[in-house]
C-alpha positions in Angstrom: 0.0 0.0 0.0 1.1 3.3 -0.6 0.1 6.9 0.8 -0.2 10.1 -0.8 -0.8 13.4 1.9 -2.5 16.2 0.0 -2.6 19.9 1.4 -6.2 21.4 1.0 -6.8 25.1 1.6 -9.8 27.0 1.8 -11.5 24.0 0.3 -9.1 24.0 -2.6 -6.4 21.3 -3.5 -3.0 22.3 -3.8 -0.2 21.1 -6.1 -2.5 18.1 -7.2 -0.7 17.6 -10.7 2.2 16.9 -8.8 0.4 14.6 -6.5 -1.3 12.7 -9.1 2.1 12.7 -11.2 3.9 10.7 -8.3 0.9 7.9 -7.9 1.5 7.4 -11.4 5.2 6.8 -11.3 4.6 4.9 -8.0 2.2 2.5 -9.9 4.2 2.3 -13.1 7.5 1.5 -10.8 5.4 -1.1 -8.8 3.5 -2.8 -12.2 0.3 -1.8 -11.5 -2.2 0.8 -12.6 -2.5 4.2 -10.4 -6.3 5.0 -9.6 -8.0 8.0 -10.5 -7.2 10.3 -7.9 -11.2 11.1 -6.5 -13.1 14.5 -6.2 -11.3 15.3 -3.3 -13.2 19.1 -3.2 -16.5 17.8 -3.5 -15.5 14.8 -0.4 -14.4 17.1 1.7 -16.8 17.9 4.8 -18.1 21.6 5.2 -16.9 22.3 8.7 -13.5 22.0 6.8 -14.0 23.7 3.9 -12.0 27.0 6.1 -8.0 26.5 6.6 -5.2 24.3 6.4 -6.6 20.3 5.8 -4.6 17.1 5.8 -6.2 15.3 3.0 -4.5 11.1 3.9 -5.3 8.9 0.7 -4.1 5.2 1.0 -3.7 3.3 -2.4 -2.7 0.5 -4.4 -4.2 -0.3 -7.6 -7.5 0.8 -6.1 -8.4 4.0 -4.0 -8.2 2.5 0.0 -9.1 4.9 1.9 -9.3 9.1 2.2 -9.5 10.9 5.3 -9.6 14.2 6.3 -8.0 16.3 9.0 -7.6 19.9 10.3 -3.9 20.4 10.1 -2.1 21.9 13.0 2.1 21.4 12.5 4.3 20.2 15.2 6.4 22.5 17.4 10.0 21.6 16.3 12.5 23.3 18.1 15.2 20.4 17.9 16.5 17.9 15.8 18.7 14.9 16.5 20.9 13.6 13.7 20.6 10.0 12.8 23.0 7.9 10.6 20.7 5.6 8.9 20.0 4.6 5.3 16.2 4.0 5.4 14.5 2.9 1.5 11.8 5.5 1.3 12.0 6.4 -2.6 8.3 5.7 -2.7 5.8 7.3 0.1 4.8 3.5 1.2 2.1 3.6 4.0 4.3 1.4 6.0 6.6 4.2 7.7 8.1 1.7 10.5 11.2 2.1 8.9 11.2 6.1 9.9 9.7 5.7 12.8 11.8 3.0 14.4 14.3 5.6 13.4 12.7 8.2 15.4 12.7 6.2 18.2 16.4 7.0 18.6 15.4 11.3 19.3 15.8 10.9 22.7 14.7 14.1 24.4 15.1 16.0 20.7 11.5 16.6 18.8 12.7 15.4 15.4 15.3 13.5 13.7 17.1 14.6 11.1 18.8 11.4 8.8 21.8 11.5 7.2 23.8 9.1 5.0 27.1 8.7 4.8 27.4 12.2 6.5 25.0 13.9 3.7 21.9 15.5 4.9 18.7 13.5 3.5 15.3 14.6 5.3 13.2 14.3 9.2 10.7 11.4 9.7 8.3 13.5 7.9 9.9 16.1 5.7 12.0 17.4 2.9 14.3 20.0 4.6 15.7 23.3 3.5 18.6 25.3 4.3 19.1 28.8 4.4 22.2 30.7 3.9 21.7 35.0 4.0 19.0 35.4 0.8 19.4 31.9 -0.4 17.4 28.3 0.1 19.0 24.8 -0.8 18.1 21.3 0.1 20.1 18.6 0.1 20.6 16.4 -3.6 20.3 13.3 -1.1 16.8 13.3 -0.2 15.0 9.9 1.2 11.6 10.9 -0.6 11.6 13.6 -3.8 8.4 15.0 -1.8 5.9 17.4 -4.1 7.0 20.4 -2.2 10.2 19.9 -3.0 9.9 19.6 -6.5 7.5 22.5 -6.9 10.1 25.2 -4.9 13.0 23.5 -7.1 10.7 24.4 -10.2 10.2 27.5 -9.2 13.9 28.0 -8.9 13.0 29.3 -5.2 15.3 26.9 -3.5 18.6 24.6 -5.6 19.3 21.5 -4.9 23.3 20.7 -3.6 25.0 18.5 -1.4 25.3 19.3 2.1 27.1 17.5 5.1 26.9 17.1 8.5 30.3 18.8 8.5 29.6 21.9 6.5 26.3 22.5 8.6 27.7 25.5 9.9 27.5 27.5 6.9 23.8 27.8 6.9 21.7 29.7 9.1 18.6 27.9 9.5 16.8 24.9 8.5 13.4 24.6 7.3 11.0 21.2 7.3 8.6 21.4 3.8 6.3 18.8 3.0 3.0 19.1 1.0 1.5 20.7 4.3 4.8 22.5 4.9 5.9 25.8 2.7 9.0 27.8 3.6 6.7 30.5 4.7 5.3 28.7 7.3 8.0 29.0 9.9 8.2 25.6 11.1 12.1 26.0 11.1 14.5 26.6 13.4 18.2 27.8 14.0 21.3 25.4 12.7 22.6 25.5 16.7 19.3 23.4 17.2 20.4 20.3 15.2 22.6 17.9 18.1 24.7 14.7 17.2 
């Protein structure tokens, strides 16, 4: 089974070509057919019509299940780095591989996995680095999430290859996901990521 998380806001979908884009490539790499993503506007229940929703769609060949949530993001004000080489190329709905790697936080709020010394992503997000004016994200992502490739479109943020070691030529860092812009301020500073 596999999962696709879709932003909705103010009753509209956001980024869905991208979204329906990656089922398809998830299907075509897995030998089987993606379904038709459904009328995911027209699902959606009017006391969340207003604001940020998490719109959770589980698939395979066929559409599993879709459920809707008001989306409130966590409160990250620490990350713990984790040397781990987890396969998440495709967003599977089987996360225990992440999250028997967040198991090792400790008393951090998020992990932050790298590979061979190279920055990759958290549990749950792409991440973004900021250095004065400008935005990269690491070329050795877990998951190519939809956010990701939509700011690296845009040419808002370039992709390069960062290391633990050069950490401390960036200011901040920033978690994106398809609920998650840069705007959003769920970042913190580069002092905030521990061994």
């Amino acid at each position: 089974m596999f999962l696709e998380t879709i932003c909705i806001l103010n009753g509209k979908v956001q980024n869905e070509h991208a979204h329906v884009e990656r089922m398809q490539q998830t299907a075509a790499y897995h030998r089987i057919t993606a379904p038709p993503l459904p009328g995911l506007e027209k699902m959606l229940p009017v006391e969340l019509t207003e604001g940020r929703v998490k719109c959770r769609i589980i698939y395979n060949n066929t559409i599993e299940e879709v459920a809707f949530a008001p989306y409130h993001p966590k409160v990250i004000a620490s990350l713990r780095l984790v040397e781990a080489s987890p396969d998440y190329t495709f967003k599977y709905a089987d996360r225990s591989a992440l999250l028997n790697l967040l198991k090792q936080k400790g008393d951090y709020d998020e992990i932050l996995i790298t590979r061979n010394g190279l920055i990759t992503d958290t549990s749950y997000s792409n991440v973004v680095l900021s250095k004065g004016d400008h935005y990269y994200t690491p070329h050795t992502f877990l998951l190519n999430g939809t956010k990701r490739q939509q700011l690296l479109l845009s040419g808002r943020i370039r992709e390069r290859e960062i290391r633990v070691a050069s950490l401390g030529d960036y200011d901040r860092i920033y978690l994106i996901n398809a609920m998650l812009d840069i705007e959003d301020g769920v970042s913190l500073p580069i002092s905030s990521i521990y061994p």
